[in-house]
PDB file with one MODEL, atoms N, CA, C and O in Angstrom:
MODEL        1
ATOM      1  N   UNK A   1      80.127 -20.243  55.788  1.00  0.00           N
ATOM      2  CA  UNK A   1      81.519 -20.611  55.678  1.00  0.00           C
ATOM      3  C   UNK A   1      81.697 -21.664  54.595  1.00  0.00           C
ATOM      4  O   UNK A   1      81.048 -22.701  54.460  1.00  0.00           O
ATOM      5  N   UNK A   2      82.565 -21.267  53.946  1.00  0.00           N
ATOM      6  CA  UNK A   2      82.972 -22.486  53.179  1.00  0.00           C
ATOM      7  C   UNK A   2      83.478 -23.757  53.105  1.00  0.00           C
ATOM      8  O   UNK A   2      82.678 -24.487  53.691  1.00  0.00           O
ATOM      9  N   UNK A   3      84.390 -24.384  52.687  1.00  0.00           N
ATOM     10  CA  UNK A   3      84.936 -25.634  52.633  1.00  0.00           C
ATOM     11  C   UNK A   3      86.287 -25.326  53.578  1.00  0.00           C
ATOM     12  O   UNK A   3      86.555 -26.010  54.566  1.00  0.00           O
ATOM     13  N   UNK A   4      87.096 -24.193  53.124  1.00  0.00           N
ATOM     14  CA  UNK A   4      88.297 -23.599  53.034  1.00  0.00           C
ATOM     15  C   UNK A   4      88.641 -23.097  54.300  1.00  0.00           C
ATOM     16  O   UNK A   4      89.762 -23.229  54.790  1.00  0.00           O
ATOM     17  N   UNK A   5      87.124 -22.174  55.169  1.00  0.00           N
ATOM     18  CA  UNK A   5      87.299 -21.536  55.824  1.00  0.00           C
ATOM     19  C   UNK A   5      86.703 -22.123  57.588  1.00  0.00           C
ATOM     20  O   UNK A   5      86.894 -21.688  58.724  1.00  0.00           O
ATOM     21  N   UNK A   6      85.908 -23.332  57.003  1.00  0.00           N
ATOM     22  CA  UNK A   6      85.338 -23.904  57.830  1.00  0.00           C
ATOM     23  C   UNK A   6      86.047 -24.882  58.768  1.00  0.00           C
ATOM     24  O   UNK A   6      86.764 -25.757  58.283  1.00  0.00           O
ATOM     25  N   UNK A   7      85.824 -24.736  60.529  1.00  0.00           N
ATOM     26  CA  UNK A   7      86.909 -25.527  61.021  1.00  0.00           C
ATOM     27  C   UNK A   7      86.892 -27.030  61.080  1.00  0.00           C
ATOM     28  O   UNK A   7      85.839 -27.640  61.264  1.00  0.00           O
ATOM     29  N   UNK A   8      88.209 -27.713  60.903  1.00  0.00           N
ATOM     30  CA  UNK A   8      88.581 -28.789  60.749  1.00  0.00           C
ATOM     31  C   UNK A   8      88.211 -29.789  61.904  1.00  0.00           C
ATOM     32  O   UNK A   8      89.029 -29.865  62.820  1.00  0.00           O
ATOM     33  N   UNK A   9      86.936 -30.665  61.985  1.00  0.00           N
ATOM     34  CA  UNK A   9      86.702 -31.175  63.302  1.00  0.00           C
ATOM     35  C   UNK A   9      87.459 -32.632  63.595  1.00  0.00           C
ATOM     36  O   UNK A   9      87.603 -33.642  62.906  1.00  0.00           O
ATOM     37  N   UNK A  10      87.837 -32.294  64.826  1.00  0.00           N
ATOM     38  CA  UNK A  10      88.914 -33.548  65.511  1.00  0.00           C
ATOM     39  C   UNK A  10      88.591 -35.006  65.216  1.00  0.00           C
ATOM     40  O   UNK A  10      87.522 -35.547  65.501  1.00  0.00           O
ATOM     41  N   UNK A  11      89.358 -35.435  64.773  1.00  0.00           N
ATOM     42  CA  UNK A  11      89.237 -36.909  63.803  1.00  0.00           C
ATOM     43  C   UNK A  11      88.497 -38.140  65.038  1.00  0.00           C
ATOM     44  O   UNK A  11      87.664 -39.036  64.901  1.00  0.00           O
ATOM     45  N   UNK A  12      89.303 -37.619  66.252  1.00  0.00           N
ATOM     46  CA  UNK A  12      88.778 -38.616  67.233  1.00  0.00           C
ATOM     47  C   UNK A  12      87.367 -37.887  67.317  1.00  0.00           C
ATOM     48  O   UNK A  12      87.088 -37.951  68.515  1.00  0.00           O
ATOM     49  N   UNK A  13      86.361 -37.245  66.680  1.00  0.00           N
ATOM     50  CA  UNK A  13      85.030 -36.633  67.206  1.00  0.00           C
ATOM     51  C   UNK A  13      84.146 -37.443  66.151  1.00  0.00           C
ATOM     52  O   UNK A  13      82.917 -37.409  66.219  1.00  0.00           O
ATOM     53  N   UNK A  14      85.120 -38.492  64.746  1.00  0.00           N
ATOM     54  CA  UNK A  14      84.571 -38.573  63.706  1.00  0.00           C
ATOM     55  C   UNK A  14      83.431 -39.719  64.267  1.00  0.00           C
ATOM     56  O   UNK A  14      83.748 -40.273  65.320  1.00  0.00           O
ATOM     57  N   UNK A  15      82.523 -39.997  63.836  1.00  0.00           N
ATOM     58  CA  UNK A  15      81.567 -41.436  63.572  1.00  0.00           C
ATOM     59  C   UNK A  15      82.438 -41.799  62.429  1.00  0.00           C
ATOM     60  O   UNK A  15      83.326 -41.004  62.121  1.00  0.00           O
ATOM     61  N   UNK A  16      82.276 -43.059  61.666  1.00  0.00           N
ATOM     62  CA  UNK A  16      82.711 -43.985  60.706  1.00  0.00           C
ATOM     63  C   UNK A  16      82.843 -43.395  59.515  1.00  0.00           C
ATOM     64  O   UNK A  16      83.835 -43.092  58.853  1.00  0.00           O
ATOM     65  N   UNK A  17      81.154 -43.221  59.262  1.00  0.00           N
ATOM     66  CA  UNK A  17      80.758 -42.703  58.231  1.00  0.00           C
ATOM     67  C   UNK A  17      81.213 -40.986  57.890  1.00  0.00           C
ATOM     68  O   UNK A  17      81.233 -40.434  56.790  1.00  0.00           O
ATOM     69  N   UNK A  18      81.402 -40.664  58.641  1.00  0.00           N
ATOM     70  CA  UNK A  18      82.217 -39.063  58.659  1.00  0.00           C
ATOM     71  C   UNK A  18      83.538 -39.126  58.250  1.00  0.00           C
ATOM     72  O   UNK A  18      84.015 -38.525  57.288  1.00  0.00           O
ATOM     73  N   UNK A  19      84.376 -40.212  59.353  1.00  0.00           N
ATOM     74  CA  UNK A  19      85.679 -40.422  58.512  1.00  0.00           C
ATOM     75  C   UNK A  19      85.852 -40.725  57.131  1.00  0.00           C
ATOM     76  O   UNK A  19      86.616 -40.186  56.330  1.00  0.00           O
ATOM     77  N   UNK A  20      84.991 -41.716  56.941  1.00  0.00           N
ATOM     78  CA  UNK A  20      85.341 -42.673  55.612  1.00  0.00           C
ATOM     79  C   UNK A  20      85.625 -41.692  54.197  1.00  0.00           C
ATOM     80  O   UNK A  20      86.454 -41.591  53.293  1.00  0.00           O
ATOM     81  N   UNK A  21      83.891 -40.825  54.827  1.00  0.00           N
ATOM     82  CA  UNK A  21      83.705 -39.834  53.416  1.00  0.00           C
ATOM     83  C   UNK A  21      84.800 -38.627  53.764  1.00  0.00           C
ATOM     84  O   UNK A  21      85.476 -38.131  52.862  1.00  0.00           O
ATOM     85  N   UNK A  22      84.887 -38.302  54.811  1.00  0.00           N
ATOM     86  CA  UNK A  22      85.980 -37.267  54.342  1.00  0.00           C
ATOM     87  C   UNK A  22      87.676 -37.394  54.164  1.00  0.00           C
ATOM     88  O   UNK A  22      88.539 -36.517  54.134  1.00  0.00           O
ATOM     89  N   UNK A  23      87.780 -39.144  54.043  1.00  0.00           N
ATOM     90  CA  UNK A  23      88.647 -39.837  53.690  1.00  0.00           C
ATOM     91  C   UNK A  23      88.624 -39.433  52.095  1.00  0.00           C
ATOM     92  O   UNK A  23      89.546 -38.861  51.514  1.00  0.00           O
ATOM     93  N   UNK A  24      87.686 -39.748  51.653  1.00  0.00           N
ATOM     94  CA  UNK A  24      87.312 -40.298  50.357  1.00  0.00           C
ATOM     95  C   UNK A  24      87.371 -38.631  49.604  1.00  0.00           C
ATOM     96  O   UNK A  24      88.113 -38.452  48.638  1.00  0.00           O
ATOM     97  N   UNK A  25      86.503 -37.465  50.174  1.00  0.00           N
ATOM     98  CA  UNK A  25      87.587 -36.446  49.315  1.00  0.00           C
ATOM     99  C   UNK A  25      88.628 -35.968  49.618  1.00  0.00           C
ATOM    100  O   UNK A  25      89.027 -35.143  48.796  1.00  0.00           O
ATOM    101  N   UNK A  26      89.599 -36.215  50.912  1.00  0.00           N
ATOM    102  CA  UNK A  26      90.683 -36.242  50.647  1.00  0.00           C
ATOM    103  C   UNK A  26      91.572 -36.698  49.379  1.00  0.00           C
ATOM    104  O   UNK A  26      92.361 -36.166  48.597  1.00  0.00           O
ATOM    105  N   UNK A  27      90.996 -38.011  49.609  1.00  0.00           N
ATOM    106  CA  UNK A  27      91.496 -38.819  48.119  1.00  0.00           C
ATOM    107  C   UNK A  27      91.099 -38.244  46.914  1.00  0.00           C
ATOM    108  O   UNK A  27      91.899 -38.327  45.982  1.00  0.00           O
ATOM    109  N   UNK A  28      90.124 -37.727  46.747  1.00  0.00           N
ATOM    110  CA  UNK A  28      90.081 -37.033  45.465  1.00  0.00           C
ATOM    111  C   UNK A  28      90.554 -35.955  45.015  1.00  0.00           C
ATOM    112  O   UNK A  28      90.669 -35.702  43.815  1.00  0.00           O
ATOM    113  N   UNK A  29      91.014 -34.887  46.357  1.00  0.00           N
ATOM    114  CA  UNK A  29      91.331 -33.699  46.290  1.00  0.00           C
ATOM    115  C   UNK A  29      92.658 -34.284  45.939  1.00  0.00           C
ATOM    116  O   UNK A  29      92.846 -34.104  44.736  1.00  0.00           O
ATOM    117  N   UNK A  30      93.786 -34.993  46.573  1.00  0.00           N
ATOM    118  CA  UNK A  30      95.417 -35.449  46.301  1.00  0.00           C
ATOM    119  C   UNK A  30      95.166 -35.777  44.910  1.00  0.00           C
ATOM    120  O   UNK A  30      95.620 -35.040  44.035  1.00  0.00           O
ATOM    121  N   UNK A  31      94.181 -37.276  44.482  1.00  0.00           N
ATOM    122  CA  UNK A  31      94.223 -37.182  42.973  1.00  0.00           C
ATOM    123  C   UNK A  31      94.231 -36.245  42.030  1.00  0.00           C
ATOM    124  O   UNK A  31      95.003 -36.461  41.096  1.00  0.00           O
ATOM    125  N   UNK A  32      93.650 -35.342  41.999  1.00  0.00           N
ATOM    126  CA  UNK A  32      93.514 -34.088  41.375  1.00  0.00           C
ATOM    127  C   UNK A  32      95.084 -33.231  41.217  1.00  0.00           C
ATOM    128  O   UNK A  32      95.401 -32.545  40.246  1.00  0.00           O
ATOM    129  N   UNK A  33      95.897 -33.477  42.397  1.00  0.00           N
ATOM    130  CA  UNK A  33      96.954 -33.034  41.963  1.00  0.00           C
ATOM    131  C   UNK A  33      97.215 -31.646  42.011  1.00  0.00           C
ATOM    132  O   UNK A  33      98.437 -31.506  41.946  1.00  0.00           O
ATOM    133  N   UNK A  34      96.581 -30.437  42.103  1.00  0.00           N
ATOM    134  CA  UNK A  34      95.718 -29.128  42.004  1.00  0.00           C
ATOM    135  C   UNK A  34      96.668 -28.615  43.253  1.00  0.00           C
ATOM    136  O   UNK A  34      97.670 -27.947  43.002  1.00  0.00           O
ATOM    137  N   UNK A  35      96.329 -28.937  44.543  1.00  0.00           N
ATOM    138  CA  UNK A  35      97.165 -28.589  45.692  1.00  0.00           C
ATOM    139  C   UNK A  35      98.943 -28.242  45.637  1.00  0.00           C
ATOM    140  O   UNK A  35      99.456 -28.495  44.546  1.00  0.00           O
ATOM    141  N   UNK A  36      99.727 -27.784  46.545  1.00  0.00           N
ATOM    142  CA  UNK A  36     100.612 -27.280  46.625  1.00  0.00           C
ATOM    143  C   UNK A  36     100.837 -28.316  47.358  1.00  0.00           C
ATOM    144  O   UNK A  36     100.003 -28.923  48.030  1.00  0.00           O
ATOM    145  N   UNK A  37     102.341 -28.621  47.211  1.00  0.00           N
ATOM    146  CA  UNK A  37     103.517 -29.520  47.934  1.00  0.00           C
ATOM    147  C   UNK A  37     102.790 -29.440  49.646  1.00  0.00           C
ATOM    148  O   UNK A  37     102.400 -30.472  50.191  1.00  0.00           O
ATOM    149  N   UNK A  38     102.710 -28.225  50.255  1.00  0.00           N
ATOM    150  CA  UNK A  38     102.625 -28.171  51.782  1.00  0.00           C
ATOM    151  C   UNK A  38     101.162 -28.800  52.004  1.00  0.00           C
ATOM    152  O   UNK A  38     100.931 -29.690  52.823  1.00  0.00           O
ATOM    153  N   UNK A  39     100.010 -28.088  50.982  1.00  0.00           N
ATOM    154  CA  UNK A  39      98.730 -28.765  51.244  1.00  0.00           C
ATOM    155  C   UNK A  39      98.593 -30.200  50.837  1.00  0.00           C
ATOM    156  O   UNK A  39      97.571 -30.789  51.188  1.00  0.00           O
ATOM    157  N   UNK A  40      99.479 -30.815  50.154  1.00  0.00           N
ATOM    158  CA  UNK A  40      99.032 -32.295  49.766  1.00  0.00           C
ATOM    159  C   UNK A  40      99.616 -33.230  50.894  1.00  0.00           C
ATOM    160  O   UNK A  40      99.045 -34.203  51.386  1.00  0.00           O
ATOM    161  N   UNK A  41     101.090 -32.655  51.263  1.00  0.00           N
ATOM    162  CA  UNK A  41     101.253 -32.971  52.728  1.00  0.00           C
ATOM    163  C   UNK A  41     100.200 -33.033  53.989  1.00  0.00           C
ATOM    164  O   UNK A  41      99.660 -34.035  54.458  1.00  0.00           O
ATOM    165  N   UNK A  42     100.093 -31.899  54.328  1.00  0.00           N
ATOM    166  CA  UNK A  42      98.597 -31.855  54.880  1.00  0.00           C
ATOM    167  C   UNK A  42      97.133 -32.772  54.816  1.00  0.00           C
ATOM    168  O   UNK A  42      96.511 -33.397  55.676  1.00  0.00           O
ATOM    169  N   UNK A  43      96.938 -32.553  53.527  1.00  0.00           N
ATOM    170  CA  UNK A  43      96.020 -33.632  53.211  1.00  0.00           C
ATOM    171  C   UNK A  43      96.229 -35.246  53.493  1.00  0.00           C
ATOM    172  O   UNK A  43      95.406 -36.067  53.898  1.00  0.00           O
ATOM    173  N   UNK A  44      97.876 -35.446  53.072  1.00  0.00           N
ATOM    174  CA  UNK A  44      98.273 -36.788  52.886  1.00  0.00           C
ATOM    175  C   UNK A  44      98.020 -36.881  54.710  1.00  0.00           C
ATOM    176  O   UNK A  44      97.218 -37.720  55.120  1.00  0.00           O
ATOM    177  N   UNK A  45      98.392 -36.421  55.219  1.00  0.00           N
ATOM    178  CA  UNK A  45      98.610 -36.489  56.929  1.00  0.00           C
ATOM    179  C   UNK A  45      96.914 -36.862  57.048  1.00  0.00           C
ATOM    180  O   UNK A  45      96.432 -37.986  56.910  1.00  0.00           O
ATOM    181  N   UNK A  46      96.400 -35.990  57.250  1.00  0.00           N
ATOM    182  CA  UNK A  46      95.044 -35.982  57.661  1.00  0.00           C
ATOM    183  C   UNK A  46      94.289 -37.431  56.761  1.00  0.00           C
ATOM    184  O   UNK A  46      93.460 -38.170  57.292  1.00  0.00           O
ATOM    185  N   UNK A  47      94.623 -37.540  55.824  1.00  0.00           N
ATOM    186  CA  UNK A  47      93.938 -39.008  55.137  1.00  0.00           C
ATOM    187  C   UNK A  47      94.949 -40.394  55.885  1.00  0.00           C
ATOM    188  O   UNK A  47      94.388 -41.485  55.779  1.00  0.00           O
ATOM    189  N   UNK A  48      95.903 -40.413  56.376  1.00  0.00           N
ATOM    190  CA  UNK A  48      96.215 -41.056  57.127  1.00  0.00           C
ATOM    191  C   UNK A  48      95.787 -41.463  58.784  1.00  0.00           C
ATOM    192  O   UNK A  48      95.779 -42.572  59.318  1.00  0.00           O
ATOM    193  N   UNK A  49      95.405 -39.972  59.410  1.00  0.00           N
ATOM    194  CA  UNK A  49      94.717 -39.766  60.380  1.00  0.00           C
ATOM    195  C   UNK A  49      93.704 -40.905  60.091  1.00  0.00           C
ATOM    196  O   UNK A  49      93.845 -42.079  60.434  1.00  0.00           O
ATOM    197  N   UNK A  50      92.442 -40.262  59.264  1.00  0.00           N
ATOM    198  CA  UNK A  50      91.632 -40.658  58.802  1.00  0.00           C
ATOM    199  C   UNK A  50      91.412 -42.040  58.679  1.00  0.00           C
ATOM    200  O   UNK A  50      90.394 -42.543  59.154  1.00  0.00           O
ATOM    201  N   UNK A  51      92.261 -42.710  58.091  1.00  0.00           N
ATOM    202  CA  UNK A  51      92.144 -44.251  57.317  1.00  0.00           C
ATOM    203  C   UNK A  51      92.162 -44.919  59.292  1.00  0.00           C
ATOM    204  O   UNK A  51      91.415 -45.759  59.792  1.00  0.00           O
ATOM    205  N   UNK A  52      93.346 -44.103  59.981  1.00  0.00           N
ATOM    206  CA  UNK A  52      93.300 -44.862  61.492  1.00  0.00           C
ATOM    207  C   UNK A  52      92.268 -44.788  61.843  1.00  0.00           C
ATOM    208  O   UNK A  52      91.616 -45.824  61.975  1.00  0.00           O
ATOM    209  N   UNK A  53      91.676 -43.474  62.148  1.00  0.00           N
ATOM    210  CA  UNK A  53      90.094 -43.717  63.095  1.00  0.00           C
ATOM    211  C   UNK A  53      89.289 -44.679  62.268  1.00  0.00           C
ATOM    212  O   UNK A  53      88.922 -45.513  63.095  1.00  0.00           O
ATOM    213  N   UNK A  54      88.732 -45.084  60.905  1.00  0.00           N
ATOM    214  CA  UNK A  54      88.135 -45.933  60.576  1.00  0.00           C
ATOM    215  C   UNK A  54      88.461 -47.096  60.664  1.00  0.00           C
ATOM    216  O   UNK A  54      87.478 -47.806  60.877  1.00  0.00           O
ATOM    217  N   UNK A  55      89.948 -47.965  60.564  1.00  0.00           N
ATOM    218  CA  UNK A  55      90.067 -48.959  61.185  1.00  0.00           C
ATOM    219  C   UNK A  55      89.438 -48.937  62.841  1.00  0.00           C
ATOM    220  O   UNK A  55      88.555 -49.670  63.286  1.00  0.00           O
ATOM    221  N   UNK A  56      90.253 -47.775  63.623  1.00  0.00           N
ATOM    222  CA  UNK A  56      89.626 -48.094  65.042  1.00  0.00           C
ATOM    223  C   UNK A  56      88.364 -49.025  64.930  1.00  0.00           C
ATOM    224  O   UNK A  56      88.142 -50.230  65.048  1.00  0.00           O
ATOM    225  N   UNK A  57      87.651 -47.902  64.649  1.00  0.00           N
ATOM    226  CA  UNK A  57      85.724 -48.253  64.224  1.00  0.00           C
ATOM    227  C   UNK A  57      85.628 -50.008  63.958  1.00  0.00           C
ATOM    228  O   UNK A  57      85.060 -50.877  64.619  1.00  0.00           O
ATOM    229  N   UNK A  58      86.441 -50.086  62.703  1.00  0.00           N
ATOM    230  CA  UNK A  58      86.317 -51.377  62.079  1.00  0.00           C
ATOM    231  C   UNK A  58      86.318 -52.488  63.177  1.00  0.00           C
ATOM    232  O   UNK A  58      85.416 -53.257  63.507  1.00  0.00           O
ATOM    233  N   UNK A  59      87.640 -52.343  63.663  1.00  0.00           N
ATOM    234  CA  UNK A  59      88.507 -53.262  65.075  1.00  0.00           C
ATOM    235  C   UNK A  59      87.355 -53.153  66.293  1.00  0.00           C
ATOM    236  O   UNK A  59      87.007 -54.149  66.927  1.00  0.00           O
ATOM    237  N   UNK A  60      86.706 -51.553  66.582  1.00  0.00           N
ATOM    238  CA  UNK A  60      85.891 -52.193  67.949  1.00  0.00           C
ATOM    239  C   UNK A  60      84.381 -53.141  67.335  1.00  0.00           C
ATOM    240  O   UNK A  60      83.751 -53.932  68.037  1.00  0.00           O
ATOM    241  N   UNK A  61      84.055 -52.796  65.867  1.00  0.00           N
ATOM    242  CA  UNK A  61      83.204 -53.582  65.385  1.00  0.00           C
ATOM    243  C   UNK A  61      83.178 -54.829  65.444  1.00  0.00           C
ATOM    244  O   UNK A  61      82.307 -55.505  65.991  1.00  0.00           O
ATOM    245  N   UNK A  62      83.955 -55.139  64.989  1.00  0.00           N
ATOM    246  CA  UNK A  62      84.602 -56.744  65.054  1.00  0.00           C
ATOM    247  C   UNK A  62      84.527 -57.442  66.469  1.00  0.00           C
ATOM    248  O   UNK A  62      84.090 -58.537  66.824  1.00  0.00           O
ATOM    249  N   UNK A  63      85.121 -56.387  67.146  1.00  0.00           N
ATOM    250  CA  UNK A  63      84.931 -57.031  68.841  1.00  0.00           C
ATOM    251  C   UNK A  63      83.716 -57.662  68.950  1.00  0.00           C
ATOM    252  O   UNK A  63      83.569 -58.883  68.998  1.00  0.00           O
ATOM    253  N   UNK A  64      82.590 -56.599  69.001  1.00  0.00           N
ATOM    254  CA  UNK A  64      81.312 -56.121  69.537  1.00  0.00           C
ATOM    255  C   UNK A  64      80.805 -57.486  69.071  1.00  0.00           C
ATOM    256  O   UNK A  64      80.083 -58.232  69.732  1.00  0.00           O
ATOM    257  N   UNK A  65      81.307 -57.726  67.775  1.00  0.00           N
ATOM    258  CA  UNK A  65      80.251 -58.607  67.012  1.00  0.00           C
ATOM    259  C   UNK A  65      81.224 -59.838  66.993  1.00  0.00           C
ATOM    260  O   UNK A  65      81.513 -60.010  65.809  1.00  0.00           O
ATOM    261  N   UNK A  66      81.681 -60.511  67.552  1.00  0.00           N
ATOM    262  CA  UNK A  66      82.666 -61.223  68.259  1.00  0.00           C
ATOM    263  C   UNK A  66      82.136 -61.309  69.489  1.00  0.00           C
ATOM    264  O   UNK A  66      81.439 -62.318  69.592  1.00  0.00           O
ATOM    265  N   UNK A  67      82.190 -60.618  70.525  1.00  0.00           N
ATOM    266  CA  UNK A  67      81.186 -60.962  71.732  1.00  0.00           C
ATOM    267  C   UNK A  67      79.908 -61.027  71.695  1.00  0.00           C
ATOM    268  O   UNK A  67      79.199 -61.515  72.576  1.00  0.00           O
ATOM    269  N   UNK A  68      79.601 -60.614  70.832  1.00  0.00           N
ATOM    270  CA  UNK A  68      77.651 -60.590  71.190  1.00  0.00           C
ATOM    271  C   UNK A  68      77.323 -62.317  69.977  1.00  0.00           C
ATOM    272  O   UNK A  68      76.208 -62.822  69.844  1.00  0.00           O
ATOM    273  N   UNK A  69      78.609 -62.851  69.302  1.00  0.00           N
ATOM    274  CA  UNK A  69      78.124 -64.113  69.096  1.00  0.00           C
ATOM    275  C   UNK A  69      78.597 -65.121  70.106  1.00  0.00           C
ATOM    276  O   UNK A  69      77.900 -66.013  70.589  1.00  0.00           O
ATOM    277  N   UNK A  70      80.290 -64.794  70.461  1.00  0.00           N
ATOM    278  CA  UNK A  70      80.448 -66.198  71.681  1.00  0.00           C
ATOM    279  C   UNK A  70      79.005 -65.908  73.143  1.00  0.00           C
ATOM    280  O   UNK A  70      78.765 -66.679  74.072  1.00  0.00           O
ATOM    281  N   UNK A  71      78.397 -64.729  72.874  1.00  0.00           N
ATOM    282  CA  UNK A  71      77.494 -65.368  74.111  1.00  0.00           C
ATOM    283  C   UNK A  71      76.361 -65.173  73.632  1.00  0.00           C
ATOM    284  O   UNK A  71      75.370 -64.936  74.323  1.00  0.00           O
ATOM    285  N   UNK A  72      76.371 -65.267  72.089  1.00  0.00           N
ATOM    286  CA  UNK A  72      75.034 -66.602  71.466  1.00  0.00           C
ATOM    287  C   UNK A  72      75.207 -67.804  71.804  1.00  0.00           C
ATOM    288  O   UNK A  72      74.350 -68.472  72.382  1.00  0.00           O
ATOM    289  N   UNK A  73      76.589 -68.298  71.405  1.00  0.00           N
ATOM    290  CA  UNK A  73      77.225 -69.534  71.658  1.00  0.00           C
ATOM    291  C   UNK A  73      77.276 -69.857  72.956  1.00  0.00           C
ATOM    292  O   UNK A  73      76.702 -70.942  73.043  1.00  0.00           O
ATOM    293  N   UNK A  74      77.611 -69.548  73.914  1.00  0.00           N
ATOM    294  CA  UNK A  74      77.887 -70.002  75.514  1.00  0.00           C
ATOM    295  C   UNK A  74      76.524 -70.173  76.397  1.00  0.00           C
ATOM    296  O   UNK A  74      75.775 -69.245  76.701  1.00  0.00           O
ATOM    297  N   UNK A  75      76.380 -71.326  76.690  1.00  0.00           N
ATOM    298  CA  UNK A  75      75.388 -71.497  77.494  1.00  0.00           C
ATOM    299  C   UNK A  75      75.393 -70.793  78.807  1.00  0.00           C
ATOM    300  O   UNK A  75      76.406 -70.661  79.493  1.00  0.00           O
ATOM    301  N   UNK A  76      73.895 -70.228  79.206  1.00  0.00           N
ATOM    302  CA  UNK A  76      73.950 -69.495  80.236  1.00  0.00           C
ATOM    303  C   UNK A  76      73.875 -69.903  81.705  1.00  0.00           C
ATOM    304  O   UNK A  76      73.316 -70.981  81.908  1.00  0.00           O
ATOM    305  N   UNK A  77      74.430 -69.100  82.986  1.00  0.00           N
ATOM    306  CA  UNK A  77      74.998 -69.995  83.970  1.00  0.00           C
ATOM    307  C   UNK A  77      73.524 -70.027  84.785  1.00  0.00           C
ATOM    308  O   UNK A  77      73.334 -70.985  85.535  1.00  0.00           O
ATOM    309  N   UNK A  78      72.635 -69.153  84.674  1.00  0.00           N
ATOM    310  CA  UNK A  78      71.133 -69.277  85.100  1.00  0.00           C
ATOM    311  C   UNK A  78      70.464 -70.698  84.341  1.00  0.00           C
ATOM    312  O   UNK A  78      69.465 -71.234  84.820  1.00  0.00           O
ATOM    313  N   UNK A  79      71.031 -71.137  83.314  1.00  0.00           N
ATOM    314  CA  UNK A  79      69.695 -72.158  82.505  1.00  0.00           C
ATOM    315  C   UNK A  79      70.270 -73.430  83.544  1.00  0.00           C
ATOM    316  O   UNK A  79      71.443 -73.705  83.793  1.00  0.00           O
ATOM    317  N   UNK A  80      69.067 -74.068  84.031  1.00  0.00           N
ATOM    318  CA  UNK A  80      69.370 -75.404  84.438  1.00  0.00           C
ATOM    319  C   UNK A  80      69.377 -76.681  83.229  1.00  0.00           C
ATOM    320  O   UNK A  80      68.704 -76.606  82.202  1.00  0.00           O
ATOM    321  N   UNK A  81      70.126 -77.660  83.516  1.00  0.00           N
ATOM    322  CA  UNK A  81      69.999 -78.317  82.745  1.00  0.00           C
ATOM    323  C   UNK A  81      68.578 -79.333  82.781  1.00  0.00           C
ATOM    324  O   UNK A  81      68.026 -79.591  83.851  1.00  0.00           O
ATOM    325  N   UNK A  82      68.130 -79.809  81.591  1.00  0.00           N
ATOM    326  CA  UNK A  82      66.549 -80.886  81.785  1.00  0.00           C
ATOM    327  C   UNK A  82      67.022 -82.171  81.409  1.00  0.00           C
ATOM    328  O   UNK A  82      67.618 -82.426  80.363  1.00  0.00           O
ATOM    329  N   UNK A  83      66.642 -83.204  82.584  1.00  0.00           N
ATOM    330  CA  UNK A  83      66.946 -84.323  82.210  1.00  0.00           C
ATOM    331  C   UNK A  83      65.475 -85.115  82.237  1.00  0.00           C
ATOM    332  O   UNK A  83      65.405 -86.299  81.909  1.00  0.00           O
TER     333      UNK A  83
ENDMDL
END
């Protein structure tokens, strides 16, 4: 199957790196200009899709790595203190 004929997999199924790049020829395919009014629509939609699920990604990243430093930072309720 080709590019053309091959099915379109659900944006929420993407990893990061899946979105980003098939962000990225979206963007090249619209630059190009080549497409028809209905397909650049299309495209424009789906690269919008797109740009959301990779923020998602970005935003739960940020969390993750946001919590896994405040409880670098936070002392733990097991450590006794040494005097």
């Amino acid at each position: 199957m080709d590019a053309m004929t091959s099915p379109t997999p659900t944006i929420s199924e993407l990893s990061y790196e899946q979105a980003r790049d098939e962000l990225i020829r979206v963007v090249n395919e619209l630059e190009q200009g080549s497409s028809t009014l209905e397909q650049s629509l299309a495209l424009w939609e789906r690269g919008e899709a797109l740009a959301r699920r990779c923020e998602e990604w970005l935003i739960g990243a940020k969390a993750r790595l946001d919590a896994a430093r405040l409880a670098a930072t936070t002392p733990s309720e097991d450590a006794t203190p040494t005097r």
